[in-house]
LOLUMFI-762530 format. One record per residue: residue number from 1; x negated, y negated, z negated of N, C-alpha, C in turn. Coordinates in steps of 0.1 Angstrom, whole numbers, plus 5000, padded with zeros to 4 digits. Each point is the difference from the previous one (the first is absolute). Layout:
<nodes>
<node><seq>NUM</seq><n_x>X</n_x><n_y>Y</n_y><n_z>Z</n_z><ca_x>X</ca_x><ca_y>Y</ca_y><ca_z>Z</ca_z><c_x>X</c_x><c_y>Y</c_y><c_z>Z</c_z></node>
...
</nodes>
This chain:
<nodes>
<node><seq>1</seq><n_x>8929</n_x><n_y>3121</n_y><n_z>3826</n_z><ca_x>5003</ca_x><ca_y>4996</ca_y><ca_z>4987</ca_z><c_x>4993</c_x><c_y>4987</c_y><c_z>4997</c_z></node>
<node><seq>2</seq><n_x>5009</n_x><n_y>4988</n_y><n_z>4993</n_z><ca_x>4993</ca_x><ca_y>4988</ca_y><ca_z>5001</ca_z><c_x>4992</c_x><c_y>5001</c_y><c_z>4985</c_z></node>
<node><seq>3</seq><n_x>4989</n_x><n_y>4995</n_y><n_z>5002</n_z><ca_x>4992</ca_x><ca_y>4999</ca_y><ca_z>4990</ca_z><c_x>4999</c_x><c_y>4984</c_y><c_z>4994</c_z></node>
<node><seq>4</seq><n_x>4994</n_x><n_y>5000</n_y><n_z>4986</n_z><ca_x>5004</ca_x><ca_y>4988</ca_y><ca_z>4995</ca_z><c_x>4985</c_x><c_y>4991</c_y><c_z>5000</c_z></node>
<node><seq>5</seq><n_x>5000</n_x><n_y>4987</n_y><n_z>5005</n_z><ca_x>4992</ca_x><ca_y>4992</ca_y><ca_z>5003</ca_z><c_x>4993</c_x><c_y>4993</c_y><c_z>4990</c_z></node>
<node><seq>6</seq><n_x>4981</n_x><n_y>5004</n_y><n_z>5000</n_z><ca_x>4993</ca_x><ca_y>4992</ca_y><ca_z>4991</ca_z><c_x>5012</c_x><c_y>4986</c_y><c_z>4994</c_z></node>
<node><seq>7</seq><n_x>5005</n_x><n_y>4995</n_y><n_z>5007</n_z><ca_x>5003</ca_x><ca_y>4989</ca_y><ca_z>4993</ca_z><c_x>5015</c_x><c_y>4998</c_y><c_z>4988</c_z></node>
<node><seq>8</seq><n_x>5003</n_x><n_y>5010</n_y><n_z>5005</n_z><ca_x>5011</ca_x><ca_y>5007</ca_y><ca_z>4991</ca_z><c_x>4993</c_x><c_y>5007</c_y><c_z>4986</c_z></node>
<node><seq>9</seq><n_x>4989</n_x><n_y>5006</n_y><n_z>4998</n_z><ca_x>4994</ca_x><ca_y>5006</ca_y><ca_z>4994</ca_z><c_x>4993</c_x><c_y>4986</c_y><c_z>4992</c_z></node>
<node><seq>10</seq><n_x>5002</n_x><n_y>4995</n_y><n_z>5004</n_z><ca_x>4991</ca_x><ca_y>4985</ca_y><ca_z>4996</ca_z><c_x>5012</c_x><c_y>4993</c_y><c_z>4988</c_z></node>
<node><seq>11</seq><n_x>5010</n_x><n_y>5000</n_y><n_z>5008</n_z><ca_x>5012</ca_x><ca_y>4991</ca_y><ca_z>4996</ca_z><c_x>5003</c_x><c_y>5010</c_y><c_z>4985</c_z></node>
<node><seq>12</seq><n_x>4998</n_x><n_y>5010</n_y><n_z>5004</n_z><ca_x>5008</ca_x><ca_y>5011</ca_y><ca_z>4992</ca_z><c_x>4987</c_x><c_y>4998</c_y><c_z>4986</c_z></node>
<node><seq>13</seq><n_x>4990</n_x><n_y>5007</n_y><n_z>4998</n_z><ca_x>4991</ca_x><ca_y>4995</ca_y><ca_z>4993</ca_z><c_x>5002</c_x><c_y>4988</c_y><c_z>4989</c_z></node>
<node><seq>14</seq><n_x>4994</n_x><n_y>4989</n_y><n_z>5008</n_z><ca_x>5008</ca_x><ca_y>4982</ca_y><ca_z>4993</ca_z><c_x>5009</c_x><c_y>4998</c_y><c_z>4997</c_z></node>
<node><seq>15</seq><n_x>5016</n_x><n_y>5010</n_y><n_z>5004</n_z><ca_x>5011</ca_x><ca_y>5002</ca_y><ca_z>4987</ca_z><c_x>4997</c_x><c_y>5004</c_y><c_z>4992</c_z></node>
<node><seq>16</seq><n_x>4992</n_x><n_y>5012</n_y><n_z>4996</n_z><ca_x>4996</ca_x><ca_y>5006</ca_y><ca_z>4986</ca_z><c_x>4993</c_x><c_y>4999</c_y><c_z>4996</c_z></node>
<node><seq>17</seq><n_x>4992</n_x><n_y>4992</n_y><n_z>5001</n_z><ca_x>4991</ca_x><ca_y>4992</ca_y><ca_z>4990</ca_z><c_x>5006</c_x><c_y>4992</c_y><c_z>4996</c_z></node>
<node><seq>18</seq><n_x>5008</n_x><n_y>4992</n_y><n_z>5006</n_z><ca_x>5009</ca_x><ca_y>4986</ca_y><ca_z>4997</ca_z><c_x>5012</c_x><c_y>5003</c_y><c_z>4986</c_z></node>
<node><seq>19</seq><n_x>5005</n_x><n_y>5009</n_y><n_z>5005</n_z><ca_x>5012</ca_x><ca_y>5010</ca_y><ca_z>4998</ca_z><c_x>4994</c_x><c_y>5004</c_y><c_z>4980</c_z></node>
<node><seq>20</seq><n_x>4988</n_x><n_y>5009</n_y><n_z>5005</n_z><ca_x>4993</ca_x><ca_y>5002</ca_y><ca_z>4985</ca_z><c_x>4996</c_x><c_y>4984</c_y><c_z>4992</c_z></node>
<node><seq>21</seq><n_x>4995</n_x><n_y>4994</n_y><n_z>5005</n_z><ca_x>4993</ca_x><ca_y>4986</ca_y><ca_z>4993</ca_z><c_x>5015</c_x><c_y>4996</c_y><c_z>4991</c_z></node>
<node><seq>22</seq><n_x>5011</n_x><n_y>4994</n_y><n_z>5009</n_z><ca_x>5014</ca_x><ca_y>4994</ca_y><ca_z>4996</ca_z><c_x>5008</c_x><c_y>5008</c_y><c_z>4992</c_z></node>
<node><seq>23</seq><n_x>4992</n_x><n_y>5013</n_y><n_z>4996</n_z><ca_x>5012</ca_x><ca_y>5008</ca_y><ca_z>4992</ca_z><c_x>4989</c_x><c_y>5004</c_y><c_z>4987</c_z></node>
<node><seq>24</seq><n_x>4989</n_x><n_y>4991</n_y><n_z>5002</n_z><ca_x>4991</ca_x><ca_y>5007</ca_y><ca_z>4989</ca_z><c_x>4998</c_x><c_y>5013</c_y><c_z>4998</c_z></node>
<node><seq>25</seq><n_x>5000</n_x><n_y>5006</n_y><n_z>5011</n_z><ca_x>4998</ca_x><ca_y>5013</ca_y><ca_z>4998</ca_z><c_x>5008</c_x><c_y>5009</c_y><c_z>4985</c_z></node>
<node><seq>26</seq><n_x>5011</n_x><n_y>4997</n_y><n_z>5001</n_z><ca_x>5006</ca_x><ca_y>5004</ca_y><ca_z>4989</ca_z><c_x>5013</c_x><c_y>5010</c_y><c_z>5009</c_z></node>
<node><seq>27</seq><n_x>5001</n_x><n_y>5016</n_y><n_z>4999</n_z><ca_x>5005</ca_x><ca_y>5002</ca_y><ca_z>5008</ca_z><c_x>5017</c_x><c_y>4996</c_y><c_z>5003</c_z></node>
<node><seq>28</seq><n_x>5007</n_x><n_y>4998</n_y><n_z>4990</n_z><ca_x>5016</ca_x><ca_y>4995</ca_y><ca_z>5004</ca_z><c_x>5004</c_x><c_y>4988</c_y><c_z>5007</c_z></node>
<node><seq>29</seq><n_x>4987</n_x><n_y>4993</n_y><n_z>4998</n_z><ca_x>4999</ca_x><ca_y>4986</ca_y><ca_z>5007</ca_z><c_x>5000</c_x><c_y>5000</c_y><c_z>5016</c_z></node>
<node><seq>30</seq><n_x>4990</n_x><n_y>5013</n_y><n_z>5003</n_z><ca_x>4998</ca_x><ca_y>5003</ca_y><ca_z>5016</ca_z><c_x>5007</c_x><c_y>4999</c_y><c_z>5009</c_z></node>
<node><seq>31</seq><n_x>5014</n_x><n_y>5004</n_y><n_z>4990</n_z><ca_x>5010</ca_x><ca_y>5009</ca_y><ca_z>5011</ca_z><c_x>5008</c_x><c_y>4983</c_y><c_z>5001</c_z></node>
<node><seq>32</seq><n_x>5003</n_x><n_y>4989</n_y><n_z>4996</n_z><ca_x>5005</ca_x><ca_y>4991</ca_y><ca_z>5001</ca_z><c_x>4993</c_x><c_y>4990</c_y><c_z>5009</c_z></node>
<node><seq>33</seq><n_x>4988</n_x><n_y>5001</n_y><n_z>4999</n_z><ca_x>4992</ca_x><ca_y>4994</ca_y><ca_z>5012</ca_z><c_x>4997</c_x><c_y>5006</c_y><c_z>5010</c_z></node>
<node><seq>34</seq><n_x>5004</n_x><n_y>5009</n_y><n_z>4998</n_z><ca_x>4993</ca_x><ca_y>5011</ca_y><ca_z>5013</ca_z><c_x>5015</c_x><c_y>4994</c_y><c_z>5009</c_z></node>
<node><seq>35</seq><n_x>5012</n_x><n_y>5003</n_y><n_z>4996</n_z><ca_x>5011</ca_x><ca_y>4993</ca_y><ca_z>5007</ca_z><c_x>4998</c_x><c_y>4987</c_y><c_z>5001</c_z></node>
<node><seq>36</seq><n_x>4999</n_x><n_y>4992</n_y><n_z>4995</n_z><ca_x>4998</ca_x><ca_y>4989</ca_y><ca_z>5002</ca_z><c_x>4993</c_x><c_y>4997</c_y><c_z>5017</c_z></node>
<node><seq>37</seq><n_x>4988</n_x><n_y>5007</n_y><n_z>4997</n_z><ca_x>4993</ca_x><ca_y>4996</ca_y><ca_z>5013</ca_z><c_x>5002</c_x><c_y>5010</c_y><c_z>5012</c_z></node>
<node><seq>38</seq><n_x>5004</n_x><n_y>5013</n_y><n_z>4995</n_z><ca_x>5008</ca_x><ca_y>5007</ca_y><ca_z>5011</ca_z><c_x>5015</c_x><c_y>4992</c_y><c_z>5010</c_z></node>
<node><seq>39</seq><n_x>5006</n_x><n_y>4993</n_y><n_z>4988</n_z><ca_x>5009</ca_x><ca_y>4988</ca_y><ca_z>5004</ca_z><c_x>4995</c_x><c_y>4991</c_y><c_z>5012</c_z></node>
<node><seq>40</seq><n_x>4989</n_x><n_y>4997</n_y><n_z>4995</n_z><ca_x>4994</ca_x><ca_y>4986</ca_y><ca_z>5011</ca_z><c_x>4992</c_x><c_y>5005</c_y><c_z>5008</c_z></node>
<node><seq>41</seq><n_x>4993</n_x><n_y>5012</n_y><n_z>4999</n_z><ca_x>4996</ca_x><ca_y>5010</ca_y><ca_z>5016</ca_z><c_x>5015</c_x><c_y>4999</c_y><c_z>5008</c_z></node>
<node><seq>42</seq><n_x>5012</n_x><n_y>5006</n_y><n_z>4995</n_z><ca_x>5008</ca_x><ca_y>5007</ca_y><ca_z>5008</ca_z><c_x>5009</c_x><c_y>4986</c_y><c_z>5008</c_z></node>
<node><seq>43</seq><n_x>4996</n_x><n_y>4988</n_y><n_z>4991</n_z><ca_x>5008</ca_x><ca_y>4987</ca_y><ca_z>5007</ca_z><c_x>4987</c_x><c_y>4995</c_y><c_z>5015</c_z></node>
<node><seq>44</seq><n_x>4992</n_x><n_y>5007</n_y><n_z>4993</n_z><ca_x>4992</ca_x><ca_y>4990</ca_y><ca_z>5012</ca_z><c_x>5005</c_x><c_y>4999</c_y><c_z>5013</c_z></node>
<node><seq>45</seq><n_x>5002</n_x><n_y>5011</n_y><n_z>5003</n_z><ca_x>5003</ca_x><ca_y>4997</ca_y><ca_z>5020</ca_z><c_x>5011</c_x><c_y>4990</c_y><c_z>4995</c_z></node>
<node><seq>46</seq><n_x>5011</n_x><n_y>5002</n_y><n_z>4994</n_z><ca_x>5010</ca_x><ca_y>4992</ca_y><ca_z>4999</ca_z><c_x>4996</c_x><c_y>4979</c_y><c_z>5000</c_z></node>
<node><seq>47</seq><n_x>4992</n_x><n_y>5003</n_y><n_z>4989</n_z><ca_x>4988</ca_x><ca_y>4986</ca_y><ca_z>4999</ca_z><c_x>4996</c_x><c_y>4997</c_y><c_z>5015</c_z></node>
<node><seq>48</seq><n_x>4994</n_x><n_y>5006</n_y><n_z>5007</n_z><ca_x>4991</ca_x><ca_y>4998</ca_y><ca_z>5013</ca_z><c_x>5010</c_x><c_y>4996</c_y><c_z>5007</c_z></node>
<node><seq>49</seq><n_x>5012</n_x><n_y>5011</n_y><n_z>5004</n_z><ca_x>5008</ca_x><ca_y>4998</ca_y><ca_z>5010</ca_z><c_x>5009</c_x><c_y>4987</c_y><c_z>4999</c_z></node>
<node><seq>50</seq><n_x>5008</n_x><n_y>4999</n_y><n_z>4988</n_z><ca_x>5009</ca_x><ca_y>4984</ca_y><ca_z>4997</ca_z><c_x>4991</c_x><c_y>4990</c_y><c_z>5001</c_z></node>
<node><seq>51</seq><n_x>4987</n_x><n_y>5000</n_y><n_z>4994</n_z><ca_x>4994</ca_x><ca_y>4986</ca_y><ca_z>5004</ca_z><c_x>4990</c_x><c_y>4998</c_y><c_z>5009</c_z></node>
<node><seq>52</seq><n_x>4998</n_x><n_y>5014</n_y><n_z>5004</n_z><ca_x>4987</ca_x><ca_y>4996</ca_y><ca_z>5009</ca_z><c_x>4989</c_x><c_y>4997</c_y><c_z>4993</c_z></node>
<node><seq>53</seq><n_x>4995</n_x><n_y>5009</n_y><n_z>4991</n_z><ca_x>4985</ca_x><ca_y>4999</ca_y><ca_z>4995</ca_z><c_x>4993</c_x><c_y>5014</c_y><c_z>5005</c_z></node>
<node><seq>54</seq><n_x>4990</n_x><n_y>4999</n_y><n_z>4995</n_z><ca_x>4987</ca_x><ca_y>5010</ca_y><ca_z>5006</ca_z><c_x>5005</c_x><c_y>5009</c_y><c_z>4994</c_z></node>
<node><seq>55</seq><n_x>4994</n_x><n_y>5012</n_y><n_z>4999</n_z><ca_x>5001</ca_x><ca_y>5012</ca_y><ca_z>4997</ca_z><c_x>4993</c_x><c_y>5000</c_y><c_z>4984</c_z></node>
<node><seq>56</seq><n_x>4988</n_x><n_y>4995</n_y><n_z>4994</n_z><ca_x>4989</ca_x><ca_y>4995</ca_y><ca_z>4995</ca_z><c_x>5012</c_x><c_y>4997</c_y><c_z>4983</c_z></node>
<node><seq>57</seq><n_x>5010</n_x><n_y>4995</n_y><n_z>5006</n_z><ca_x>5010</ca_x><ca_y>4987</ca_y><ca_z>4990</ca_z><c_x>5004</c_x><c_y>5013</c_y><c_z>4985</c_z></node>
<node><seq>58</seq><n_x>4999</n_x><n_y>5011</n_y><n_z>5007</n_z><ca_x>5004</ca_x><ca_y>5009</ca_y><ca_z>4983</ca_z><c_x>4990</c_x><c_y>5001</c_y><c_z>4993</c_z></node>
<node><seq>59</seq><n_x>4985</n_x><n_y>5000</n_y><n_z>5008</n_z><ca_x>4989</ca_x><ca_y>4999</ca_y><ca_z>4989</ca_z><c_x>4995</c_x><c_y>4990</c_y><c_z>4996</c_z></node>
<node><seq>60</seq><n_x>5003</n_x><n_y>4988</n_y><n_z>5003</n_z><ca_x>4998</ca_x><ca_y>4985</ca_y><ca_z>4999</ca_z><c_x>5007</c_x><c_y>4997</c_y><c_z>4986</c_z></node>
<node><seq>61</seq><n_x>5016</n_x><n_y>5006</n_y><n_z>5000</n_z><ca_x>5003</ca_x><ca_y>4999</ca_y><ca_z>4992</ca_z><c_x>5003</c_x><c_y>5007</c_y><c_z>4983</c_z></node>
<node><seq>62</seq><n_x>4994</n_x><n_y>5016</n_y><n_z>5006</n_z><ca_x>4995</ca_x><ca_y>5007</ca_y><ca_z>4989</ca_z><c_x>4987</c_x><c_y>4989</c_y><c_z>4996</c_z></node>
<node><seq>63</seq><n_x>4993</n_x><n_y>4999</n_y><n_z>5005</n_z><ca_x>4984</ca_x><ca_y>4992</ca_y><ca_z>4994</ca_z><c_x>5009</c_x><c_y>4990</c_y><c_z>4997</c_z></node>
<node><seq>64</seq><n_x>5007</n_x><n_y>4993</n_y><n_z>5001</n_z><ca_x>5002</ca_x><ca_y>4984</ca_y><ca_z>4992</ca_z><c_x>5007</c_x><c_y>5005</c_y><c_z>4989</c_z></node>
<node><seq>65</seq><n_x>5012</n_x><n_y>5010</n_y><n_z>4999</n_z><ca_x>5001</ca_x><ca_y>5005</ca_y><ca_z>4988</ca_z><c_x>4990</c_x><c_y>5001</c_y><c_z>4987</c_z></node>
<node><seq>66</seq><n_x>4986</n_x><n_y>5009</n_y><n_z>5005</n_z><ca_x>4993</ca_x><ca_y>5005</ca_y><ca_z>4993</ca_z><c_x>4990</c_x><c_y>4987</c_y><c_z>4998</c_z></node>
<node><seq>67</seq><n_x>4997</n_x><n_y>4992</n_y><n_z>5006</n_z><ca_x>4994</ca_x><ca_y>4991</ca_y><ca_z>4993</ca_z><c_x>5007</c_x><c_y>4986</c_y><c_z>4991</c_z></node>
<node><seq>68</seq><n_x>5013</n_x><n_y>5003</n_y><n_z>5005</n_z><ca_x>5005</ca_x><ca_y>4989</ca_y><ca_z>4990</ca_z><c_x>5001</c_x><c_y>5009</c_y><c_z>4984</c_z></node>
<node><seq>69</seq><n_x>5000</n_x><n_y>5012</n_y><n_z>4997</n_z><ca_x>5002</ca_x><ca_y>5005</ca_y><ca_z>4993</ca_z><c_x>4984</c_x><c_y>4999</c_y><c_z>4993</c_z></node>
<node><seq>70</seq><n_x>4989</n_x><n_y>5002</n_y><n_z>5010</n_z><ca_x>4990</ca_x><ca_y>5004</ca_y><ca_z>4993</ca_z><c_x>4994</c_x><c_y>4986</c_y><c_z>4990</c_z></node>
<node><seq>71</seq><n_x>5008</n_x><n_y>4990</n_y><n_z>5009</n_z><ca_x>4993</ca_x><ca_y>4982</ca_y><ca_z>4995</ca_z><c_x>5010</c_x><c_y>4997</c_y><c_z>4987</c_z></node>
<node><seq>72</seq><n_x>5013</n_x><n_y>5010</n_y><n_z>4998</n_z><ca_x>5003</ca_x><ca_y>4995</ca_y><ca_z>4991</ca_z><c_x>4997</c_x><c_y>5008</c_y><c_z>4987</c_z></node>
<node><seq>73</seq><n_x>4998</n_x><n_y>5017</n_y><n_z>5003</n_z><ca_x>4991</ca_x><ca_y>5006</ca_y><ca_z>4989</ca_z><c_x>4992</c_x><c_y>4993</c_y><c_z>4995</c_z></node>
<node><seq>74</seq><n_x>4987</n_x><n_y>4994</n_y><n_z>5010</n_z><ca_x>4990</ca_x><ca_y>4998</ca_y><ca_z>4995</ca_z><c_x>5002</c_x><c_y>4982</c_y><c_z>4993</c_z></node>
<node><seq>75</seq><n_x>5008</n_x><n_y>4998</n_y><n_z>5004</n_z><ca_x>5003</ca_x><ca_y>4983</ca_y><ca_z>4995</ca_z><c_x>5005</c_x><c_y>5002</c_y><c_z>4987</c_z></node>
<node><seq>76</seq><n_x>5011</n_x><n_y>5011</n_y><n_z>4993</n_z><ca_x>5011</ca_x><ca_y>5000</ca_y><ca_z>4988</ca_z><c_x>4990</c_x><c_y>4997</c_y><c_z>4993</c_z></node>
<node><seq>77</seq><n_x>5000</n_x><n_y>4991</n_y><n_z>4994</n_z><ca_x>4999</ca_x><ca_y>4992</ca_y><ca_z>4986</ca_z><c_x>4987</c_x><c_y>4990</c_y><c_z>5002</c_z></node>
<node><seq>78</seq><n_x>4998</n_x><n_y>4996</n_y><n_z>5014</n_z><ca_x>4986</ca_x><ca_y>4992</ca_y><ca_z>4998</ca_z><c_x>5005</c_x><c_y>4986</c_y><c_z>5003</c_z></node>
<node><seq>79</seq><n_x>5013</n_x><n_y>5001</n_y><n_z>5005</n_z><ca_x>5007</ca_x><ca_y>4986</ca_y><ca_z>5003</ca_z><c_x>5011</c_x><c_y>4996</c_y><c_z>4992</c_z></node>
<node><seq>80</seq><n_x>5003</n_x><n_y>4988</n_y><n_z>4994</n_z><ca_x>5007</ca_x><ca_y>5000</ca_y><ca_z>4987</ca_z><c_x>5012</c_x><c_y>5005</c_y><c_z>5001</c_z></node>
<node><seq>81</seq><n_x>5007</n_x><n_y>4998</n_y><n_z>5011</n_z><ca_x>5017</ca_x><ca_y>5005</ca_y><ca_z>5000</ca_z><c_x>5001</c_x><c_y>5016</c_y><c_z>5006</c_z></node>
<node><seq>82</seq><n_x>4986</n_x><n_y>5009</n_y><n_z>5000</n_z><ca_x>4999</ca_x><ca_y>5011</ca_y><ca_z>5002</ca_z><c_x>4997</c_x><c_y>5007</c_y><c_z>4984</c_z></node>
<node><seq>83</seq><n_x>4998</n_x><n_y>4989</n_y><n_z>4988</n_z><ca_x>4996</ca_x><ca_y>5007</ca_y><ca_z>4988</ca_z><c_x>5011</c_x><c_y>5009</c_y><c_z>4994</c_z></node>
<node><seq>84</seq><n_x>4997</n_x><n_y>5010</n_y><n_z>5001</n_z><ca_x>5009</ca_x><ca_y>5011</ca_y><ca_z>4987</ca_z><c_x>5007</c_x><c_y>4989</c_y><c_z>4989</c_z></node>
<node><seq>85</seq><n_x>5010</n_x><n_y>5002</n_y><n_z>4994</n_z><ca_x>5006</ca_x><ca_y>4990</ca_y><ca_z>4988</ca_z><c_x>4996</c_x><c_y>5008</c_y><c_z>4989</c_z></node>
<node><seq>86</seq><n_x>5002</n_x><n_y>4989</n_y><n_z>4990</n_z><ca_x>4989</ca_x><ca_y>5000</ca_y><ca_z>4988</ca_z><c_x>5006</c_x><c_y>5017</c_y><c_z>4990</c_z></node>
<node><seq>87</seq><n_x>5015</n_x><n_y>4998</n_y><n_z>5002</n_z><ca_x>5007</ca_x><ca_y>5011</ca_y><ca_z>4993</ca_z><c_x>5004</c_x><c_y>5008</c_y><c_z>5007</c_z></node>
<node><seq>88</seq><n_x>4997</n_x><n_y>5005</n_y><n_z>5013</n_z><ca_x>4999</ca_x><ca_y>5015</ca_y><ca_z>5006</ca_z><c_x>4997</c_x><c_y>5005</c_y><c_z>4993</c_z></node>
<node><seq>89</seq><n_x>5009</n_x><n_y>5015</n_y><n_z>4999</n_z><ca_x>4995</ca_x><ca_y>5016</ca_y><ca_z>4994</ca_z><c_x>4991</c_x><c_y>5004</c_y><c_z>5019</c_z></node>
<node><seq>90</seq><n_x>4987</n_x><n_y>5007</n_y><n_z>4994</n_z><ca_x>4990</ca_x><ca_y>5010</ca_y><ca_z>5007</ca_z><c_x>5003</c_x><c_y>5009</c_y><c_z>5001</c_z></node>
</nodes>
């Protein structure tokens, strides 16, 4: 029986923390991201194989996901054309 590899266990982990962080831990949100990145696990060989990238390239690109998101959390409203408008409803 094949058993599953520390690194899989690794991979698997760093989706769900990722997975929770991008959905705010709000539970309806989960299930939309959880596909989302189930989506781009299940393309990877596809990714690797047409272009010839590393194996590495689905979590390279989960992490660029998550940090473009984290720099723009943490940026909304500190750069002018990131400021909320004056007459938004909260």
């Amino acid at each position: 029986m094949a058993r599953p590899t520390p690194r899989w266990w690794r991979a698997t982990v760093f989706t769900g923390i990722l997975v929770a962080f991008l959905a705010r831990q709000v539970p309806l949100a989960v299930i939309p991201v959880a596909i989302l990145f189930g989506a781009l696990a299940a393309a990877g060989g596809i990714i690797q194989r047409r272009m010839g990238l590393p194996d590495a390239t689905v979590l390279v690109l989960q992490g660029l996901i998550f940090v473009v998101l984290l720099t723009s959390d943490t940026l909304y409203g500190r750069i002018p054309f990131l400021q909320p408008k004056a007459g938004s409803a909260r």
